[in-house]
PDB file with SEQRES, HELIX, SHEET and CRYST1 records, atoms N, CA, C and O in Angstrom:
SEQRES   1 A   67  UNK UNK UNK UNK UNK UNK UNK UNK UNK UNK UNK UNK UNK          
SEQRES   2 A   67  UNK UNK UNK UNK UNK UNK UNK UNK UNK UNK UNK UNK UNK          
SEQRES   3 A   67  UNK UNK UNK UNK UNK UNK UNK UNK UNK UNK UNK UNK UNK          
SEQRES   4 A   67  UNK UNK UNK UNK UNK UNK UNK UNK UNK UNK UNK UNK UNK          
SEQRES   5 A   67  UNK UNK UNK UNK UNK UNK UNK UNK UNK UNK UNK UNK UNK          
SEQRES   6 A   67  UNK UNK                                                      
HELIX    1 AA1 UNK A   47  UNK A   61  1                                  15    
CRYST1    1.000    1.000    1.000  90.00  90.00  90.00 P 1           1          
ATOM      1  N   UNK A   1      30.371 -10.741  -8.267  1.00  0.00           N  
ATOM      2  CA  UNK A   1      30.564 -10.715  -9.688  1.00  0.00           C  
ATOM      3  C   UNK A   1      32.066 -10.774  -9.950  1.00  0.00           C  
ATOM      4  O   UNK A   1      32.933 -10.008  -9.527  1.00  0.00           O  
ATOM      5  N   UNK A   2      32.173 -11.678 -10.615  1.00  0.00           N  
ATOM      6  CA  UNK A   2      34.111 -11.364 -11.522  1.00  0.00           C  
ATOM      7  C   UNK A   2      34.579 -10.579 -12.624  1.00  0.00           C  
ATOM      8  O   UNK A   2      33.971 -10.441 -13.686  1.00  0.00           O  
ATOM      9  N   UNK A   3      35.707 -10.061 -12.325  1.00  0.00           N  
ATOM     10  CA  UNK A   3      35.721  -9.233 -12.882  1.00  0.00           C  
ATOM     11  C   UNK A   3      36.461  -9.996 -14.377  1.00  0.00           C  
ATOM     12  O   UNK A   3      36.425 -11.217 -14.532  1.00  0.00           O  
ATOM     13  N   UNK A   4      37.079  -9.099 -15.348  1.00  0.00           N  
ATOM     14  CA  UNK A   4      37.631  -9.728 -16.348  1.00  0.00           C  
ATOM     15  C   UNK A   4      39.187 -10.964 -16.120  1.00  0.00           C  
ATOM     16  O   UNK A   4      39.662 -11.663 -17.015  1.00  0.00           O  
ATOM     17  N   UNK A   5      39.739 -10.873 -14.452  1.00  0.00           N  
ATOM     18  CA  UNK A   5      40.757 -11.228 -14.337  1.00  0.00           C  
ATOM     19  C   UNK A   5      40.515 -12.705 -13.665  1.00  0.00           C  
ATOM     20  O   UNK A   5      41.246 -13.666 -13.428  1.00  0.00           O  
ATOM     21  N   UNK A   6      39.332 -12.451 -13.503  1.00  0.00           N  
ATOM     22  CA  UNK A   6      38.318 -13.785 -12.426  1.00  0.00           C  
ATOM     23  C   UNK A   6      38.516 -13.562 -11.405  1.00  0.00           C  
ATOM     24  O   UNK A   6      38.271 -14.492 -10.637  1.00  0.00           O  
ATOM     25  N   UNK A   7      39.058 -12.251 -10.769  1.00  0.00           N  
ATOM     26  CA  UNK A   7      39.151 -12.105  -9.284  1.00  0.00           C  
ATOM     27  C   UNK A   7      37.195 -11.395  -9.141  1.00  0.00           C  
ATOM     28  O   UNK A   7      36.409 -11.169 -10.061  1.00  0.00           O  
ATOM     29  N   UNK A   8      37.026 -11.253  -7.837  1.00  0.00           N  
ATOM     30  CA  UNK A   8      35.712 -10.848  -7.452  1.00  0.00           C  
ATOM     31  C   UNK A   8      35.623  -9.048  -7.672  1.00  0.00           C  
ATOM     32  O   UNK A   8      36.608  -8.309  -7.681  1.00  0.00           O  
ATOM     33  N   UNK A   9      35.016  -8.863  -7.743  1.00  0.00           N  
ATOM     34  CA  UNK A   9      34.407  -7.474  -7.898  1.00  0.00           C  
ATOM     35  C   UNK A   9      33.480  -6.835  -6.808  1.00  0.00           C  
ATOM     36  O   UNK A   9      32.376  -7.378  -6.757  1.00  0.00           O  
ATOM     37  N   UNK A  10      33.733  -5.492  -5.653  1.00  0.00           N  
ATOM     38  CA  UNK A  10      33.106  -5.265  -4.892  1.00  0.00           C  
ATOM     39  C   UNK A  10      31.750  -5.048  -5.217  1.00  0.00           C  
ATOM     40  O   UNK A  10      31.552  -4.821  -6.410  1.00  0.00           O  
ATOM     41  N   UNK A  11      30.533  -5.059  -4.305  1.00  0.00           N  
ATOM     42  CA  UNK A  11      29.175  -4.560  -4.726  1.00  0.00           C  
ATOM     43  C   UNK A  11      29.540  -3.529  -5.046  1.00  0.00           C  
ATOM     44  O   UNK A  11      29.265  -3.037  -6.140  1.00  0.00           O  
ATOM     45  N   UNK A  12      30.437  -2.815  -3.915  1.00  0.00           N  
ATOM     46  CA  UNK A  12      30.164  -0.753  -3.788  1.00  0.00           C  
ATOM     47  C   UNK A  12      30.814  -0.517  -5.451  1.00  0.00           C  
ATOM     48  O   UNK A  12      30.474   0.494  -6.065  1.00  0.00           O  
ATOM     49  N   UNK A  13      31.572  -1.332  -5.965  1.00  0.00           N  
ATOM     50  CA  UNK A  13      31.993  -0.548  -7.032  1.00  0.00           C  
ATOM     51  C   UNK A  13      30.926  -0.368  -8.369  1.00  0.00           C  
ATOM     52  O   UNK A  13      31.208   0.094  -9.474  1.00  0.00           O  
ATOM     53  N   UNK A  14      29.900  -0.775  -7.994  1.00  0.00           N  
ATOM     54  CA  UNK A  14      28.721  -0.541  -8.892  1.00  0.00           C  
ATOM     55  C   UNK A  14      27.440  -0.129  -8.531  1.00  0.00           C  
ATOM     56  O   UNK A  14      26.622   0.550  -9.151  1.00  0.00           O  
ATOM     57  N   UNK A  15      27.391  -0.709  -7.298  1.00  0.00           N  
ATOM     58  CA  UNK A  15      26.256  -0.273  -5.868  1.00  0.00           C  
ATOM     59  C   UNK A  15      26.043   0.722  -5.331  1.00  0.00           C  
ATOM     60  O   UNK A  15      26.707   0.909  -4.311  1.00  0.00           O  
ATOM     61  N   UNK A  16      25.373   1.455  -5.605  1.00  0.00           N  
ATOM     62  CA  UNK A  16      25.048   2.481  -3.786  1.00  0.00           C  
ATOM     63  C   UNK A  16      23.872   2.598  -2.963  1.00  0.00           C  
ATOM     64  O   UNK A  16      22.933   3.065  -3.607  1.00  0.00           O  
ATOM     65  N   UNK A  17      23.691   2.426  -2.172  1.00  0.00           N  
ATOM     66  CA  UNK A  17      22.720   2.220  -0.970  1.00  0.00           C  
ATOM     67  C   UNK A  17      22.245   3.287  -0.433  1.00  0.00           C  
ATOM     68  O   UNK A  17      22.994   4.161   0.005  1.00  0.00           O  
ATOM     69  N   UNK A  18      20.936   3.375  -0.387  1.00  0.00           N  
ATOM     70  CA  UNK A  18      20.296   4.806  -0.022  1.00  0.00           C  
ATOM     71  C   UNK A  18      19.234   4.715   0.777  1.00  0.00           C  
ATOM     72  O   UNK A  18      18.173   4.298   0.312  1.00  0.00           O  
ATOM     73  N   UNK A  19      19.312   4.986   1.735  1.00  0.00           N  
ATOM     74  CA  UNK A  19      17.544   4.828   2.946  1.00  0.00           C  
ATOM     75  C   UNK A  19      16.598   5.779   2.051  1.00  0.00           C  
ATOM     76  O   UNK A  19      16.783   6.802   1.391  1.00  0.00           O  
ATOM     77  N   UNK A  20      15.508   4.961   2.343  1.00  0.00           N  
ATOM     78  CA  UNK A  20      13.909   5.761   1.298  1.00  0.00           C  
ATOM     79  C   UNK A  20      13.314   5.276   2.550  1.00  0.00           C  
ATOM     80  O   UNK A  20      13.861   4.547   3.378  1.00  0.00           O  
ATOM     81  N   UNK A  21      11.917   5.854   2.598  1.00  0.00           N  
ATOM     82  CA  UNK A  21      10.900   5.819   3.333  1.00  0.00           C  
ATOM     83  C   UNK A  21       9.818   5.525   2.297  1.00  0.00           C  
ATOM     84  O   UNK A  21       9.810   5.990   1.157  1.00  0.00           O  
ATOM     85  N   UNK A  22       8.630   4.458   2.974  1.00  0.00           N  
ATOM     86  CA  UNK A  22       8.015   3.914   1.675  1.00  0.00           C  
ATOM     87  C   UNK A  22       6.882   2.877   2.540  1.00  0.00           C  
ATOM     88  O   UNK A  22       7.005   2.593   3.731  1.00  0.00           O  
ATOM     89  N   UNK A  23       6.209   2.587   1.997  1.00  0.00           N  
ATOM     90  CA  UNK A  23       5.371   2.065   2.501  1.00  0.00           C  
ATOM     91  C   UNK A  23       5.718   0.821   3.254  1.00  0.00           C  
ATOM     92  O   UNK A  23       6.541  -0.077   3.079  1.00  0.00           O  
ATOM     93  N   UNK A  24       4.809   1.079   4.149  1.00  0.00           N  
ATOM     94  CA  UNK A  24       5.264  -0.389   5.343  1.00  0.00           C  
ATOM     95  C   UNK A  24       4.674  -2.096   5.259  1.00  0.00           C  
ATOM     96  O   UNK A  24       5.004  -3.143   5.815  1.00  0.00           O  
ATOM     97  N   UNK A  25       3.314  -1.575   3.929  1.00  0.00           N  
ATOM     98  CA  UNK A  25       3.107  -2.820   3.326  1.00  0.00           C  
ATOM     99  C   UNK A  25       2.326  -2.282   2.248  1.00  0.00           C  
ATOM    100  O   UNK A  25       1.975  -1.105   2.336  1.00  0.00           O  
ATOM    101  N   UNK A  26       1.965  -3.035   1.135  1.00  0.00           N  
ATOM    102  CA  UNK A  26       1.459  -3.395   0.278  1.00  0.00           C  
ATOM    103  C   UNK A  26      -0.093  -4.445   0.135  1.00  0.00           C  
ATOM    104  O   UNK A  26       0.165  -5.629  -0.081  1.00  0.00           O  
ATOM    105  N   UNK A  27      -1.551  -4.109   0.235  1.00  0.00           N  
ATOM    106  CA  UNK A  27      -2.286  -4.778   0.707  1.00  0.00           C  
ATOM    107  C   UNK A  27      -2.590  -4.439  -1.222  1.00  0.00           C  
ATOM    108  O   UNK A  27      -2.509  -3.580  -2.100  1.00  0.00           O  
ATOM    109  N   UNK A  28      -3.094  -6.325  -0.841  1.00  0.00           N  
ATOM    110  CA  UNK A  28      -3.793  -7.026  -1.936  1.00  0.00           C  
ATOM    111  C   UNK A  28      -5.360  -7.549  -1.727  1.00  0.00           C  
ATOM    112  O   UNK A  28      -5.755  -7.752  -0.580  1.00  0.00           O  
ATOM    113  N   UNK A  29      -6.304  -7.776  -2.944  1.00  0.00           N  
ATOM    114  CA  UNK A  29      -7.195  -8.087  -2.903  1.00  0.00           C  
ATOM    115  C   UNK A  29      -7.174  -8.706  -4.233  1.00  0.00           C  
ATOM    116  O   UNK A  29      -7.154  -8.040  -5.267  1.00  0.00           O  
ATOM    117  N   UNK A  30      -7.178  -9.954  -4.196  1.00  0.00           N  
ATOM    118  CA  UNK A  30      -7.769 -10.637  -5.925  1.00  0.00           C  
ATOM    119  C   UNK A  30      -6.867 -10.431  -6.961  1.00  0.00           C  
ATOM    120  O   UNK A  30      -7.191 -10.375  -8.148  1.00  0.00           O  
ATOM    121  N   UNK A  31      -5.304 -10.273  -6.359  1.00  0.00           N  
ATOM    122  CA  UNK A  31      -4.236  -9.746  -6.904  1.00  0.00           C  
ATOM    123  C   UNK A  31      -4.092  -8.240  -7.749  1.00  0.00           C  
ATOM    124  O   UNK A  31      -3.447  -7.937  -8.753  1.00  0.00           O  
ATOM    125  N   UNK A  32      -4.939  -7.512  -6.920  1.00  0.00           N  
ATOM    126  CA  UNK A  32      -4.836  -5.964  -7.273  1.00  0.00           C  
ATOM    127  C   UNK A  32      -4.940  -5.105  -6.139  1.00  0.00           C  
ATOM    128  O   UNK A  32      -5.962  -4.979  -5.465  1.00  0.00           O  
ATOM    129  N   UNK A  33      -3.762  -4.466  -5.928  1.00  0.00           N  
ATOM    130  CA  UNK A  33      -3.913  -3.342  -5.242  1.00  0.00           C  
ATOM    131  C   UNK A  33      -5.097  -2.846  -4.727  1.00  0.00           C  
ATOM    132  O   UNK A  33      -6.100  -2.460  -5.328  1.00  0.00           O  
ATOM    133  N   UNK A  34      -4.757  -2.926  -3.017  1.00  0.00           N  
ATOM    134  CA  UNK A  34      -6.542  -2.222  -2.442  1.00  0.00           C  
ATOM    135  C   UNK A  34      -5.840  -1.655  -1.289  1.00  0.00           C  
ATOM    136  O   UNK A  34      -4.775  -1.998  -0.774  1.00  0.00           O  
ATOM    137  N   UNK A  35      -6.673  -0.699  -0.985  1.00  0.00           N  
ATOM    138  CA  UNK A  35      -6.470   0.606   0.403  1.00  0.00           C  
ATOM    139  C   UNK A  35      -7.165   0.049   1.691  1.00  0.00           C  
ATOM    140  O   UNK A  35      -8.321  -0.374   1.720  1.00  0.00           O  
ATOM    141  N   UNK A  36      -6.402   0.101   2.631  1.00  0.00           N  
ATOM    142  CA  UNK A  36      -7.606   0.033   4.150  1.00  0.00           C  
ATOM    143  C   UNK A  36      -8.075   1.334   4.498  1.00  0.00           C  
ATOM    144  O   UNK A  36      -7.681   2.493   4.629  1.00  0.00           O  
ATOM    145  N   UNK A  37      -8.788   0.837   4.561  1.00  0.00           N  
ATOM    146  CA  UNK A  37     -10.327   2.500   5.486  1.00  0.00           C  
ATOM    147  C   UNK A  37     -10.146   2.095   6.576  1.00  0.00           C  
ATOM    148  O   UNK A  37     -10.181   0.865   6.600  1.00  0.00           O  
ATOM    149  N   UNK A  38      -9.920   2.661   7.751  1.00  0.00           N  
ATOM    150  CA  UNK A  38     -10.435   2.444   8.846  1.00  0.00           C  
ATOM    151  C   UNK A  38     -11.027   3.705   9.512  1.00  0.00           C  
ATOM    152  O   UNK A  38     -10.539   4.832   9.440  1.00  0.00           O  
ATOM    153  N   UNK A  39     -12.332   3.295  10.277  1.00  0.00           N  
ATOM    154  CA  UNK A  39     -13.064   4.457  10.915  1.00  0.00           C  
ATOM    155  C   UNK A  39     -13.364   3.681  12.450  1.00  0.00           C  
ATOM    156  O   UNK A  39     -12.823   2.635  12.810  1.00  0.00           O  
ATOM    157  N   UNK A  40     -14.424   4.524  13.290  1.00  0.00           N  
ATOM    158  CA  UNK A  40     -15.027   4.587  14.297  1.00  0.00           C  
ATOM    159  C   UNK A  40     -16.511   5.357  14.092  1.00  0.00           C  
ATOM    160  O   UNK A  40     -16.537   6.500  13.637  1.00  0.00           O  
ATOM    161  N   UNK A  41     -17.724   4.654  14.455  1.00  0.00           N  
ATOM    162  CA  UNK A  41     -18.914   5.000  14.533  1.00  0.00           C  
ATOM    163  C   UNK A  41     -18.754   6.348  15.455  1.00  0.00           C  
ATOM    164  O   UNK A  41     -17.941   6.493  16.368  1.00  0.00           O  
ATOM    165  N   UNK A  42     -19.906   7.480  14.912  1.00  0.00           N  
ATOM    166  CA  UNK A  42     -19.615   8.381  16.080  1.00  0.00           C  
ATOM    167  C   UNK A  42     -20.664   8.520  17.573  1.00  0.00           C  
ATOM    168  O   UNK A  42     -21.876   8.330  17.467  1.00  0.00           O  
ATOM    169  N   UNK A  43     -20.234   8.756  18.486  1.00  0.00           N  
ATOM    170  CA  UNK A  43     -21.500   8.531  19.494  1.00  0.00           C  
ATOM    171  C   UNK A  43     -22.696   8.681  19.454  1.00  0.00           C  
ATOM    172  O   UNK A  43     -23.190   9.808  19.487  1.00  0.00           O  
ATOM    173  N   UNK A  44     -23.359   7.670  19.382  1.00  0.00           N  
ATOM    174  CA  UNK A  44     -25.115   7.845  19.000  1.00  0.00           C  
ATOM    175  C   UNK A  44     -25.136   6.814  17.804  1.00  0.00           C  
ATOM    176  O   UNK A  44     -26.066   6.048  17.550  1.00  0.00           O  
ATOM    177  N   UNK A  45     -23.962   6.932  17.122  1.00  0.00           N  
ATOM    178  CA  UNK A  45     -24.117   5.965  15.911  1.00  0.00           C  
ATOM    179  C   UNK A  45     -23.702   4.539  16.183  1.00  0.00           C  
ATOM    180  O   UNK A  45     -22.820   4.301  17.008  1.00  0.00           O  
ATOM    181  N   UNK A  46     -24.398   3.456  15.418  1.00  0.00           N  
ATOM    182  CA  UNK A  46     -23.985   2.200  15.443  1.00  0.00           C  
ATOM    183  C   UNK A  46     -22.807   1.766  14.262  1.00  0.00           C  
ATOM    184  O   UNK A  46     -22.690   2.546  13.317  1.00  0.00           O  
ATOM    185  N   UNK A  47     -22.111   0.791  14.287  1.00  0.00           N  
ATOM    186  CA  UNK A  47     -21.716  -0.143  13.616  1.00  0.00           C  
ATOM    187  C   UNK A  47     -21.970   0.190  11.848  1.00  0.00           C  
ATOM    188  O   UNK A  47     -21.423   0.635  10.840  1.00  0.00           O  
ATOM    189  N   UNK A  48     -23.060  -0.324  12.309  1.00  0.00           N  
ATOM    190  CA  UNK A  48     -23.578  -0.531  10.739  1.00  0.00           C  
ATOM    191  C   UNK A  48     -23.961   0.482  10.244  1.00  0.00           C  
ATOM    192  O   UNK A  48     -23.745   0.452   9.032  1.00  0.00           O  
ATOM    193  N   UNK A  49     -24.706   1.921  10.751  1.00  0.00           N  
ATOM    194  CA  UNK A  49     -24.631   3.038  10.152  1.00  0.00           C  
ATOM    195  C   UNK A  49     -23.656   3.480   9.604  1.00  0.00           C  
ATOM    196  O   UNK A  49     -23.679   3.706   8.394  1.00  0.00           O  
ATOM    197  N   UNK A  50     -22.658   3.689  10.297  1.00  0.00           N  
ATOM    198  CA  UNK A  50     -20.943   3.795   9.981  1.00  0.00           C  
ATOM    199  C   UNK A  50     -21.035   3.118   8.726  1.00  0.00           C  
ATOM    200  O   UNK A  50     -21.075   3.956   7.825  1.00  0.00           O  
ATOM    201  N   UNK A  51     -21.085   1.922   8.287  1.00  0.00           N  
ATOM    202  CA  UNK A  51     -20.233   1.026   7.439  1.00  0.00           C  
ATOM    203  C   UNK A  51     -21.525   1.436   6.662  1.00  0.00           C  
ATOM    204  O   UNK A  51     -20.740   2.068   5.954  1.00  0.00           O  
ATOM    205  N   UNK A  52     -22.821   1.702   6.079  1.00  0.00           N  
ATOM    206  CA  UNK A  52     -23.647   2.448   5.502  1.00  0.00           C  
ATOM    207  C   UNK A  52     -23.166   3.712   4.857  1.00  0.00           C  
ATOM    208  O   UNK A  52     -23.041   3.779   3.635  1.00  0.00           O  
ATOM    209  N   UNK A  53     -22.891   4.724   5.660  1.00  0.00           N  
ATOM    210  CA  UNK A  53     -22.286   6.003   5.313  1.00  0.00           C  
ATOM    211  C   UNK A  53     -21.114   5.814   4.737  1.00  0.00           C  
ATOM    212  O   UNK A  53     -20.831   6.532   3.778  1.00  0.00           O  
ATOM    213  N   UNK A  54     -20.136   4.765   5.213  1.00  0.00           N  
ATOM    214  CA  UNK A  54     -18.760   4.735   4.424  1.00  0.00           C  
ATOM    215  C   UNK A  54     -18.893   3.991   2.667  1.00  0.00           C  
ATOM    216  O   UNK A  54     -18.057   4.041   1.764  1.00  0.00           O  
ATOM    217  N   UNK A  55     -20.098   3.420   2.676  1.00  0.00           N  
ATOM    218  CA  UNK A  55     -20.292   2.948   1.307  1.00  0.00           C  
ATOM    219  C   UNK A  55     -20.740   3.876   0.500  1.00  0.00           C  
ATOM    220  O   UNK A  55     -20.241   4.054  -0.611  1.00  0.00           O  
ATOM    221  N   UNK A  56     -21.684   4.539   0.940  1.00  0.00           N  
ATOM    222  CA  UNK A  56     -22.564   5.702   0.606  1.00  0.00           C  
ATOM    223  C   UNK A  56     -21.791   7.143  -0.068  1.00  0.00           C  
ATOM    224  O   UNK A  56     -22.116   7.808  -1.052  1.00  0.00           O  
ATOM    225  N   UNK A  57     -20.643   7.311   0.896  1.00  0.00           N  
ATOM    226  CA  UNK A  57     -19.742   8.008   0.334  1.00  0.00           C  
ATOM    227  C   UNK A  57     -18.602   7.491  -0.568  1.00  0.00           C  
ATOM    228  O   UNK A  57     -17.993   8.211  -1.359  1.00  0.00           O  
ATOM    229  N   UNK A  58     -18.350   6.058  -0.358  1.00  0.00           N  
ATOM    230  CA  UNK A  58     -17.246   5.206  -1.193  1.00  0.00           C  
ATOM    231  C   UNK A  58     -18.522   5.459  -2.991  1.00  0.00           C  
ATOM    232  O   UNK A  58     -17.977   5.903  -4.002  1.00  0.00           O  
ATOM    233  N   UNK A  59     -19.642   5.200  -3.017  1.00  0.00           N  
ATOM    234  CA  UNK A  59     -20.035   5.318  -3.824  1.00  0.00           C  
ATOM    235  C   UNK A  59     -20.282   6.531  -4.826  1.00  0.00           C  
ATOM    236  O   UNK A  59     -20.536   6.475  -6.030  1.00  0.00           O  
ATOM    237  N   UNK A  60     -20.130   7.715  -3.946  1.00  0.00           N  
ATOM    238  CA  UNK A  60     -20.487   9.010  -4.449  1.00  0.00           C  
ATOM    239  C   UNK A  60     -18.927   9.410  -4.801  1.00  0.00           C  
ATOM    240  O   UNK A  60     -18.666  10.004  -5.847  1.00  0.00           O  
ATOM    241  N   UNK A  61     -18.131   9.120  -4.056  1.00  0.00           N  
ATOM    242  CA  UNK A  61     -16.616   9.628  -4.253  1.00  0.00           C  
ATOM    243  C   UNK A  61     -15.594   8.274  -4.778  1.00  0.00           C  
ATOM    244  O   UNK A  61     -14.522   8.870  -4.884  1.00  0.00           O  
ATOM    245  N   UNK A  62     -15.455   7.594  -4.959  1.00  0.00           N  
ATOM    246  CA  UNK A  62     -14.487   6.716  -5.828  1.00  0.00           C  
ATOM    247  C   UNK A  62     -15.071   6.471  -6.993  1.00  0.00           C  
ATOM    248  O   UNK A  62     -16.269   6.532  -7.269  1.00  0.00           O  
ATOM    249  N   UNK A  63     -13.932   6.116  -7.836  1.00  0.00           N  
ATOM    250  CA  UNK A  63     -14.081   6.327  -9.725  1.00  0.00           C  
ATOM    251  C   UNK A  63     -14.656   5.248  -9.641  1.00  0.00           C  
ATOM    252  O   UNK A  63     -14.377   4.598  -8.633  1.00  0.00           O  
ATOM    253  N   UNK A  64     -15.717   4.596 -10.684  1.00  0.00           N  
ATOM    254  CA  UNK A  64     -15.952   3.354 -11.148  1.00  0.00           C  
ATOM    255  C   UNK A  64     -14.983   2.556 -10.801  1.00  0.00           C  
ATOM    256  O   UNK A  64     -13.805   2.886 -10.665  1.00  0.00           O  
ATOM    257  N   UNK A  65     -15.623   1.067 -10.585  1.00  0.00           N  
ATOM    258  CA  UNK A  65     -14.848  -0.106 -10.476  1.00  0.00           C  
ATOM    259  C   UNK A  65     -14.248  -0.564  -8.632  1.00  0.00           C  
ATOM    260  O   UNK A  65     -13.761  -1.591  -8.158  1.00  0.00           O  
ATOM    261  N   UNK A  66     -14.587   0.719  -8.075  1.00  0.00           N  
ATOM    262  CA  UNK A  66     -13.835   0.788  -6.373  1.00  0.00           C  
ATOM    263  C   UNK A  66     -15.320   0.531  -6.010  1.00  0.00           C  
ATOM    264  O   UNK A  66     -16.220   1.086  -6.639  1.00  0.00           O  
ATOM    265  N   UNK A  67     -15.584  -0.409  -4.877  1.00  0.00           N  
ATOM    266  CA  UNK A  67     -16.696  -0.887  -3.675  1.00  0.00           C  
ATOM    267  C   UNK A  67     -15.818  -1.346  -2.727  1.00  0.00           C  
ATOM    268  O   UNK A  67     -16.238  -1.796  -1.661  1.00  0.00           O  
TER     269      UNK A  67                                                      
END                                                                             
């Protein structure tokens, strides 16, 4: 940026730089914000029971509008 003299202007003199911790990505679906689940069936259980129970409870516990 220049300043009023047309010489340049440092970043730092308006800038300051700060480390944050923050998410490591941002996942989309249909251009809206969506969460990953990830699980493991438990021994004795299959696949698809798992992904049964995780709907089952996605249905009883998330607000309208979440599947």
């Amino acid at each position: 940026m220049r300043n009023a003299d047309g010489g340049m202007t440092p970043l730092a003199s308006f800038v300051t730089v700060d480390s944050a911790v923050g998410a490591r990505s941002i996942r989309h679906y249909n251009g809206f914000r969506s969460v990953s689940i990830t699980g493991a069936a438990a021994p004795g259980y299959s696949s698809g029971q798992a992904i049964a129970t995780m709907e089952a409870l996605a249905d009883e516990m998330l607000p309208p509008g979440y599947g």
